[in-house]
C-alpha positions in Angstrom: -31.5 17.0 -55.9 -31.4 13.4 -57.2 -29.1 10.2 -55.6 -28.4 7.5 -57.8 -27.2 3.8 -57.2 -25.1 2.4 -59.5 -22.8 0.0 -57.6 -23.1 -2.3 -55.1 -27.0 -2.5 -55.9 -27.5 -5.7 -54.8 -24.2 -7.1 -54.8 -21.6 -6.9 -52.5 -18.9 -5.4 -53.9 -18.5 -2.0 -56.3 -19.9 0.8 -54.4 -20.8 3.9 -56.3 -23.2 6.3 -55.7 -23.8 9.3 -57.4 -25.3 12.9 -55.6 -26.6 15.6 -58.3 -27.3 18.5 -56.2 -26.8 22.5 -56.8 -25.5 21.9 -60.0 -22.5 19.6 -59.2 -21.9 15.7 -59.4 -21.0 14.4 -56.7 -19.1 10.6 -56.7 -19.5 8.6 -53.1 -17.1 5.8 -53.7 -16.1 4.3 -57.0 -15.2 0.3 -56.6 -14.3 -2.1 -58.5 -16.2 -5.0 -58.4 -14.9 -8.6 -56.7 -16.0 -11.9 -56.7 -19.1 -12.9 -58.4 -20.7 -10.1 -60.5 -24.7 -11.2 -60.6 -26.0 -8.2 -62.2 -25.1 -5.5 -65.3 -24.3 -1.9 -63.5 -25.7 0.7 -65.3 -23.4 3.4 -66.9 -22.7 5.8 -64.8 -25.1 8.8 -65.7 -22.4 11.4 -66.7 -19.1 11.1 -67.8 -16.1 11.4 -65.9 -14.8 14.2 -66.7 -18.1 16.1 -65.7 -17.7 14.7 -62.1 -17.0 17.6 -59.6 -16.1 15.8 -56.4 -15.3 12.2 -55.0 -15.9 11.1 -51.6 -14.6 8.0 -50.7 -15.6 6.1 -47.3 -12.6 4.5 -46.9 -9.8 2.5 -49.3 -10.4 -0.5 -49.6 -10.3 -2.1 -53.2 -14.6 -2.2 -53.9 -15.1 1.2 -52.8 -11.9 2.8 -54.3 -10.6 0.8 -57.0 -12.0 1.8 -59.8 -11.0 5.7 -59.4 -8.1 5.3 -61.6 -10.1 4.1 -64.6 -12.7 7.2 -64.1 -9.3 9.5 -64.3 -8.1 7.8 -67.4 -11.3 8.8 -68.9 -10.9 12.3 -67.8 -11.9 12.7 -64.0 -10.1 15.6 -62.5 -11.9 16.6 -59.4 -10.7 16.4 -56.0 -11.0 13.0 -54.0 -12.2 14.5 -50.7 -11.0 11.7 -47.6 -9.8 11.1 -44.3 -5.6 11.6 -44.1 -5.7 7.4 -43.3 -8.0 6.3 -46.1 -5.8 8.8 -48.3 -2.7 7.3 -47.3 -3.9 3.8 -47.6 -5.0 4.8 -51.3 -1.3 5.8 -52.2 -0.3 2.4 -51.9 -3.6 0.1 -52.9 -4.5 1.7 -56.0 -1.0 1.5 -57.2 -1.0 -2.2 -56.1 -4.0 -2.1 -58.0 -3.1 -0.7 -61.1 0.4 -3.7 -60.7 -2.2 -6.5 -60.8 -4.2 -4.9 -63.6 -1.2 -4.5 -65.9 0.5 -7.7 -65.0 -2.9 -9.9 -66.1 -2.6 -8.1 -69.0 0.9 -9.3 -69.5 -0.6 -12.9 -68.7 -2.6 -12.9 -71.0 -1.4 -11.1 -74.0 1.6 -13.8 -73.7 -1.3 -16.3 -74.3 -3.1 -14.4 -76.7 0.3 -13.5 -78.7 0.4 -17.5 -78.8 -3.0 -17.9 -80.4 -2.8 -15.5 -82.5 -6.5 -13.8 -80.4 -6.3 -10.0 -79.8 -3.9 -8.2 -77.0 -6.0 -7.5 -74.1 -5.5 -3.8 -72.4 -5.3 -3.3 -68.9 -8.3 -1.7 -67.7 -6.0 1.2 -66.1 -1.8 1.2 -65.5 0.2 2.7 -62.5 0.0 6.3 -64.3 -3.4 6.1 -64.6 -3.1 5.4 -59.8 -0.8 8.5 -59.5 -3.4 10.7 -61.3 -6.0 9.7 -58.7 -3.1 9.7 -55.7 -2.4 13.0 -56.8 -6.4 14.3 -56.8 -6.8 13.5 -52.9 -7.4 16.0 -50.7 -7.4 14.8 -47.3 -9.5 16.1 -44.3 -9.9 15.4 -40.3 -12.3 13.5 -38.8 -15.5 15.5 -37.8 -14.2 18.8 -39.6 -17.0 20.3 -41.7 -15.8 20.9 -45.1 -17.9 23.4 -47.4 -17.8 21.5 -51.0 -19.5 24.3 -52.9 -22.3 26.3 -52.5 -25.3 24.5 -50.9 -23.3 21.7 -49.6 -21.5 20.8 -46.7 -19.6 17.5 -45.9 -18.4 15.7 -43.1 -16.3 12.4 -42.3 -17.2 10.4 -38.6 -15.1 7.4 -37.9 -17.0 4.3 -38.5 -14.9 1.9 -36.9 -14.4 -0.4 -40.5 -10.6 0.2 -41.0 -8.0 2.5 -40.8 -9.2 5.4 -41.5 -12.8 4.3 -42.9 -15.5 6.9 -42.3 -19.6 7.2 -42.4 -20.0 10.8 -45.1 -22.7 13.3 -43.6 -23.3 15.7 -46.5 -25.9 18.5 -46.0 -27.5 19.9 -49.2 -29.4 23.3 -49.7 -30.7 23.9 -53.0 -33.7 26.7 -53.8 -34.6 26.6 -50.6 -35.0 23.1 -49.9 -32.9 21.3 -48.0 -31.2 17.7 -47.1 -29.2 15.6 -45.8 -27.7 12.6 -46.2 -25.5 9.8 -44.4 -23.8 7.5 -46.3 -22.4 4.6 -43.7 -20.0 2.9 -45.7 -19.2 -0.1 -44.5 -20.3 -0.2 -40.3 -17.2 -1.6 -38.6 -17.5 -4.3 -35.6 -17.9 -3.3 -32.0 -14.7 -4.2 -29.4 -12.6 -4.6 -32.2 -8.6 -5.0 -31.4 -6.7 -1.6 -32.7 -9.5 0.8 -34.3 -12.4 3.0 -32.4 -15.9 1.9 -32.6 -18.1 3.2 -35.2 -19.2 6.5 -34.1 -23.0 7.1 -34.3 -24.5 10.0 -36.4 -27.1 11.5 -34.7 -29.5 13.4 -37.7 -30.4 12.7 -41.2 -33.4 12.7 -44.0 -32.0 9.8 -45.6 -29.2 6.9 -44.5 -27.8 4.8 -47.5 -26.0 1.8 -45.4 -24.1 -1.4 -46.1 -26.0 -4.7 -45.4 -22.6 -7.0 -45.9 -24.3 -9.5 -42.5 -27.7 -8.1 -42.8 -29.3 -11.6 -42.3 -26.6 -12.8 -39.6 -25.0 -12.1 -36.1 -21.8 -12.7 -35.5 -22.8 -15.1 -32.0 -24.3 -13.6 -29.1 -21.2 -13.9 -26.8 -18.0 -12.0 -28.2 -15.3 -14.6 -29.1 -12.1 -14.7 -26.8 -10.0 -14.6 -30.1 -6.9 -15.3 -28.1 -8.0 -18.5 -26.4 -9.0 -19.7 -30.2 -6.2 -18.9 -31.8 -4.1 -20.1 -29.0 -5.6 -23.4 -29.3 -5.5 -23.4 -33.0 -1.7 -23.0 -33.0 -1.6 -25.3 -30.3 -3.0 -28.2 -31.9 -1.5 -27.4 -35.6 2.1 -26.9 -33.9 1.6 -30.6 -32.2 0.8 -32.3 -35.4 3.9 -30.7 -37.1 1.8 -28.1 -39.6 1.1 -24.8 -40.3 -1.5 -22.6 -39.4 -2.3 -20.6 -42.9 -4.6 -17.6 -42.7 -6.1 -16.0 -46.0 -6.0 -12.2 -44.6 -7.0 -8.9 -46.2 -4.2 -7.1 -46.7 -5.3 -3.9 -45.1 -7.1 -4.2 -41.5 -7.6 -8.1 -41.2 -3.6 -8.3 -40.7 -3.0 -6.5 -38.9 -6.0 -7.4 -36.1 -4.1 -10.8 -36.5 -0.9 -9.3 -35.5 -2.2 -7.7 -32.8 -3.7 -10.9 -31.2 -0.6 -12.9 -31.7 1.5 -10.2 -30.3 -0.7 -10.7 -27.2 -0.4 -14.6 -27.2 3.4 -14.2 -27.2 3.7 -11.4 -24.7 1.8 -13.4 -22.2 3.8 -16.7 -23.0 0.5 -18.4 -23.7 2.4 -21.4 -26.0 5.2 -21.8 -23.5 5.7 -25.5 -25.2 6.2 -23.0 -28.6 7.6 -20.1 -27.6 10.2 -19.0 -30.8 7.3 -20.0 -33.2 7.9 -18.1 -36.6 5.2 -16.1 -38.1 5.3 -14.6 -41.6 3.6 -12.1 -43.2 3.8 -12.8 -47.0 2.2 -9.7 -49.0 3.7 -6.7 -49.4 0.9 -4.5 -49.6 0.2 -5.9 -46.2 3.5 -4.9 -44.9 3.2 -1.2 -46.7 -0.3 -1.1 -45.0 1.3 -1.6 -41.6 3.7 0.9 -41.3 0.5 2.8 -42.5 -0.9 1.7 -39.1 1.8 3.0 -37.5 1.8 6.4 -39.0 -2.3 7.2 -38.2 -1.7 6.4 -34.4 -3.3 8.9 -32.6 -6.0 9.6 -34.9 -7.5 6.2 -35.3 -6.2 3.9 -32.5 -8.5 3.4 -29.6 -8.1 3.8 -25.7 -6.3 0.2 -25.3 -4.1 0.5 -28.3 -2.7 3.6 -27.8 -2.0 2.7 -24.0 0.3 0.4 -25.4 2.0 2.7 -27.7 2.4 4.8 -24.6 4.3 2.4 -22.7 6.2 1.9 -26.0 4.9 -1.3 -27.3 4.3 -1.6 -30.8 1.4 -3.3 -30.9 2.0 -5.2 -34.6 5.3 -6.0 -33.9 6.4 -9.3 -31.9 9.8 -11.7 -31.8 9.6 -14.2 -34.4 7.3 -11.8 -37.3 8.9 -11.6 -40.5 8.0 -10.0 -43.8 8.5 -11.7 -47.2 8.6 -9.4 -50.0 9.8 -11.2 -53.1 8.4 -14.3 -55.0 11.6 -16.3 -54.3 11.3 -15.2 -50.5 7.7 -15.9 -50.6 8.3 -19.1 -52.3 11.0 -20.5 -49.4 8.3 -20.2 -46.6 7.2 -23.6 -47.8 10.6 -25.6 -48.2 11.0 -24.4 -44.6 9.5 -27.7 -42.4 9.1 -26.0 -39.1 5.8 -25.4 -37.9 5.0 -21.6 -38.7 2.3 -19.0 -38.9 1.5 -17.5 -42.8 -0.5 -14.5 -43.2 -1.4 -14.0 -47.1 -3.6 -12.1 -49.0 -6.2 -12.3 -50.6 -8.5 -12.9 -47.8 -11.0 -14.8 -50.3 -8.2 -17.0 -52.0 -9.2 -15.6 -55.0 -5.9 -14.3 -55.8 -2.2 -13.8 -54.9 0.5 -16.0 -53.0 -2.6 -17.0 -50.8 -3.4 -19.7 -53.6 0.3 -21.1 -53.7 0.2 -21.1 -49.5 -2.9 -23.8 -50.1 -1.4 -25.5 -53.0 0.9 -26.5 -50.3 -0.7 -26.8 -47.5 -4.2 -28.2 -47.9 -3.5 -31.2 -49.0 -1.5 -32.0 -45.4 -3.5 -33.5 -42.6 -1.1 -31.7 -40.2 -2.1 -28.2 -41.4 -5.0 -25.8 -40.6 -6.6 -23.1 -42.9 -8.2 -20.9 -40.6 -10.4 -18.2 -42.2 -10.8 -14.6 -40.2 -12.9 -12.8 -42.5 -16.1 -12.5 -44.9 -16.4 -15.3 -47.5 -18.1 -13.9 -50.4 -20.5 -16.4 -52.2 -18.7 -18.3 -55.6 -14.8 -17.8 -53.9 -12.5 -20.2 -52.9 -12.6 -19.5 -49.7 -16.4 -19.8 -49.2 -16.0 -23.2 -50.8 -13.6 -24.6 -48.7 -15.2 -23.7 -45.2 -18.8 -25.2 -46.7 -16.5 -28.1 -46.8 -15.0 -28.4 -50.1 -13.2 -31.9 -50.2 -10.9 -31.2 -53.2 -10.1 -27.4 -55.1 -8.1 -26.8 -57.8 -5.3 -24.3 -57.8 -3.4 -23.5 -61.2 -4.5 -26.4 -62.8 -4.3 -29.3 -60.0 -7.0 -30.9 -58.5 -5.3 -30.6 -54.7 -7.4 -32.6 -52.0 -8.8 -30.6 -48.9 -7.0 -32.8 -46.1 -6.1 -29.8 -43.6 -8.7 -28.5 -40.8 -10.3 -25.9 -41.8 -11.1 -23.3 -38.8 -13.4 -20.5 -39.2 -12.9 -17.7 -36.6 -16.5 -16.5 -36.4 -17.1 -12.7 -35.2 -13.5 -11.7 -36.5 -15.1 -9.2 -39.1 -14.7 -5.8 -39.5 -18.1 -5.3 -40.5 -21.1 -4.8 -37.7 -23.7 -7.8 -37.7 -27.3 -7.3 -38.6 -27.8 -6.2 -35.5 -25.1 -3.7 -35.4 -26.2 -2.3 -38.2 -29.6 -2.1 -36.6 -28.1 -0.4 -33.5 -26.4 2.5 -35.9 -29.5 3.1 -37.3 -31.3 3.4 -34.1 -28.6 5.8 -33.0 -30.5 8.3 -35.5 -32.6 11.1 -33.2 -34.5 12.1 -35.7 -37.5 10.2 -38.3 -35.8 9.1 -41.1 -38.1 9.8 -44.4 -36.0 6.7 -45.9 -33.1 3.8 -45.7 -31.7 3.1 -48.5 -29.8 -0.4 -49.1 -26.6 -1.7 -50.3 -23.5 -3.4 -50.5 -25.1 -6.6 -49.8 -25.5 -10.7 -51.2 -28.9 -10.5 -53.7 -31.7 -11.5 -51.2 -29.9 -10.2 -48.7 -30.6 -6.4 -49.7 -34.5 -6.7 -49.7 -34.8 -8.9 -46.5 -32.4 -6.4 -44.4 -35.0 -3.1 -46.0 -37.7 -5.3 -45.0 -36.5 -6.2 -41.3 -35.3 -1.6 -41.4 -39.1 -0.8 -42.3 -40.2 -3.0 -39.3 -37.6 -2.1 -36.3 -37.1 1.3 -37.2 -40.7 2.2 -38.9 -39.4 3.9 -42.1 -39.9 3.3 -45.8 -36.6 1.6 -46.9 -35.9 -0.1 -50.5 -32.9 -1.9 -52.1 -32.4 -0.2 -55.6 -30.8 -2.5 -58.5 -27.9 -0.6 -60.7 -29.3 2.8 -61.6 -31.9 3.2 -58.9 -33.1 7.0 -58.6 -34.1 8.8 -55.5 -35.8 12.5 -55.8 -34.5 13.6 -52.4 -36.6 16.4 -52.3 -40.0 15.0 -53.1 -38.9 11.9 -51.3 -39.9 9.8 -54.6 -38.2 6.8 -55.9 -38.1 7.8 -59.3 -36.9 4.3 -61.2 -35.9 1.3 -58.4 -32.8 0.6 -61.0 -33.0 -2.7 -63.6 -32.6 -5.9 -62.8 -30.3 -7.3 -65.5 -28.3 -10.6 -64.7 -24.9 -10.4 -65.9 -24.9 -13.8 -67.4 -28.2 -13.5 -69.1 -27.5 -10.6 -71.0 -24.3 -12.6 -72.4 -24.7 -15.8 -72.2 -28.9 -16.5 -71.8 -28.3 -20.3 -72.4 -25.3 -20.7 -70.1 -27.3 -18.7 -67.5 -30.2 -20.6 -67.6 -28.1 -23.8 -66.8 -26.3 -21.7 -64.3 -29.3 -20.5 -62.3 -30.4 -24.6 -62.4 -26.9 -25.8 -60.8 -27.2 -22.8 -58.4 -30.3 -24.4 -57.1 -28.8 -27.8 -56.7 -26.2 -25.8 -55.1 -28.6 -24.1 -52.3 -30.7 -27.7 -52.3 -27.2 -29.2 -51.4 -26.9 -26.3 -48.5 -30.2 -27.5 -47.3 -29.6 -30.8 -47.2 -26.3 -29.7 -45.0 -28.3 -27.6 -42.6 -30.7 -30.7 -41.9 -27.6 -32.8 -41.3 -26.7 -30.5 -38.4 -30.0 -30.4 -36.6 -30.1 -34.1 -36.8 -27.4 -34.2 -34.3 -27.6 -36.2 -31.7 -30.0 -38.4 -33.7 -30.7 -42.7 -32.5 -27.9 -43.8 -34.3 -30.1 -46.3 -36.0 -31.7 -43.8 -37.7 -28.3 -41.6 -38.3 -27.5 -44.8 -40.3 -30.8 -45.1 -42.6 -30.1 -41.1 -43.4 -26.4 -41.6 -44.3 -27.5 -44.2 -46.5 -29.8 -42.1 -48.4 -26.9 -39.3 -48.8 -24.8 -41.9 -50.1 -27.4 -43.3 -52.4 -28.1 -40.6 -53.6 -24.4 -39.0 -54.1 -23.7 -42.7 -56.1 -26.3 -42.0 -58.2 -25.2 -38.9 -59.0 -21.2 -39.4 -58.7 -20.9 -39.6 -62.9 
């Protein structure tokens, strides 16, 4: 009766976990991995084909992406979900599997150039309909008995459509367990989707720790009034308001709110304004939405469906679905809305939306979602003054507006809350799916508000859940290092400029409101210093 961590072990992206109980494997979640990858993940302990069961959280790309590659290698178990997460799957992981083969394209057109080897995809669209084909979708709260010995079952968790916390209850000679996984804790009061429902028993929690060393603000945002104001202003000075959106969830909260700000004529001075949603998976993921109604909306939504509003659907939304229709949004010079993924700017039409748009004083980028460290989009709202997008240096002239509290994921004190929501002791916590430091601080701040043992293992971390013994806490190897040692070592030095430069930043704000005599002596250090520097 073992539990192992192999993804998402301090990082934030790439959850997997694997369960070895009464004589079956048992997968929970199999990501791919996003963003920055600080650390080497161990290889997963068996091989795929000797995987019995999958259960996935909920669908979104770092819990559930990397599910096609384990069927290419011979996975053939069943993929045990919620009916949302399973229909959301059917169209991500194809979407997926279209961006993994068309980078291979890309680059095997450059590589057929320089005469370098043909890269493979890492999986292709038959490789998504083996796993589409594998799910096997349940209710919510409907015990399901895996095998013998253990028992699962999904509780909404308020993250996304669909998205779930896993109880799994495990009986093995004699002994037995169980075990919450959280995946990722959704927000409180969030538009559209219940909130996370709490889990009341367990031996052992694994949980996320995505904000575990942040609040989202004591007072909940009116989200409205912002983005009323935002569009306000942007519409005034002739721009366009561009949000970088997560496909699935994220747009369609931001449909939601500006379906509200036109149904109560709250821009009377703008009231045709045009807003387009540009990303098809984002328009497949809607009518998605629409389909899981009654088993995932909350009270307030589903009032509205009742009185037969569609709450995602307004005058003036319209869906792009082609490059050339994508590409016409920006030839068009009336002040507009544009929702594109990704939500980081790390990829998709997002990066030609700010190609065109950040350079333009009239614009605003406003960001509505987690910025992971090392992505576009983290740079620009740490105040980035130029980017470069395919090649061109493009200057950061547009406002850039961040929408704090819009996340799907609960705070560190949400996450605290779910915990406490737990009846009975809790022999341990263990913690994931969060930035490096982030991992050990949030165990160390579980072990002292909810008084029990809690670790963060690295890639292959082992638990003997019967014994209750860590048996390895995983190794620690940086990705970089193991590849590159000397380009690491200058990496980890200009990463510590880097957090030296966010220092500096955080002293600038609390010298606000400074004599302006002495605001003047510190600017003239900065730009001292930055001259001295500027090579």
């Amino acid at each position: 009766m073992r539990l192992s961590c192999f993804g998402a072990a301090h990082e934030v992206t790439g959850s997997c976990h694997l369960l070895e109980a009464c004589g079956k494997n048992i997968l929970i979640d199999c990501g791919m991995e996003q963003g920055p990858d600080l650390y080497e993940n161990q290889e997963l302990s068996v091989s795929p084909g000797d995987i019995d069961f999958i259960l996935l959280t909920h669908a979104h790309i770092d819990h559930s992406g990397n599910i096609p590659l384990l069927c290419k290698h011979g996975f053939s178990g069943d993929i045990v979900t919620t009916f949302a997460t399973a229909d959301l799957c059917s169209i991500m992981l194809r979407d997926s599997a279209h961006i993994q083969v068309s980078e291979a394209q890309w680059r095997n057109r450059k590589a057929r150039r320089s005469g370098d080897p043909l890269y493979e995809p890492i999986y292709d669209m038959a490789d998504a309909d083996a796993a589409i084909r594998l799910l096997a979708p349940c209710d919510y709260n409907q015990k399901i008995t895996l095998c013998e010995g253990v028992e699962v079952r999904f509780q909404d968790i308020g993250h996304l459509l669909g998205s779930a916390s896993i109880e799994v209850w495990i009986t093995e000679e004699g002994v037995s367990r169980k075990i919450v996984f959280s995946g990722d804790v959704g927000n409180t009061d969030q538009p559209i989707l219940k909130d996370p429902t709490p889990v009341k028993e367990a031996d052992y929690v694994v949980i996320e720790s995505t904000y575990g060393d942040r609040t989202h603000g004591e007072e909940r945002p009116d989200y409205v009034s912002e983005f009323t104001r935002i569009l306000r202003e942007t519409f005034a000075r002739g721009g366009n308001v561009v949000i970088p959106s997560f496909a699935v969830g994220r747009t369609q909260e931001i449909l939601y709110f500006i379906r509200e700000i036109k149904e109560k004529d709250l821009l009377p001075e703008y009231p045709g304004f045009e807003v387009y949603v540009d990303s098809p998976l984002a328009i497949e993921a809607t009518n998605v939405f629409n389909k899981n109604v009654k088993s995932c909306f909350d009270e307030e939504a589903l009032a509205l469906i009742e009185q037969g509003i569609n709450p995602l659907v307004f005058p003036g939304l319209k869906t792009t679905i082609t490059s050339e229709e994508s590409k016409m949004i920006n030839f068009d010079e009336k002040p507009k809305v544009i929702l594109s993924a990704s939500g980081m700017c790390e990829a998709g039409r997002i990066r030609h939306h700010l190609k065109h748009n950040l350079w333009r004083p009239e614009c605003t980028v406003c960001f509505v979602g987690y910025q992971a460290a090392g992505t576009l989009g983290r740079r620009l709202i740490e105040g980035a003054e130029s980017v470069k997008l395919f090649g061109e240096s493009i200057t950061v002239n547009a406002r850039i507006e961040v929408l704090n509290g819009i996340s799907g994921h609960a705070d560190m004190n949400g996450l605290l809350g779910w915990l406490k929501g737990f009846e009975t002791p809790l022999s341990r916590v263990i913690v994931v799916h969060g930035e490096d430091t982030v991992t050990d601080s949030f165990a160390s701040l579980v072990e002292e508000t909810i008084g029990c043992p809690a670790f963060a293992p690295y890639s292959g971390g082992t638990i003997d859940l019967a014994a209750n013994q860590i048996l390895t806490e995983g190794v620690k190897a940086p990705k970089k290092a193991v590849e590159k040692p000397a380009r690491s070592k200058a990496q980890a030095a200009f990463n510590r400029v880097v957090a030296a430069a966010k220092r500096l930043l955080e002293v600038v704000y609390k010298n606000e409101g400074l004599a302006n005599k002495e605001l003047a002596k510190f600017e003239s250090q900065i730009q001292n210093l930055a001259d001295k520097w500027d090579r």
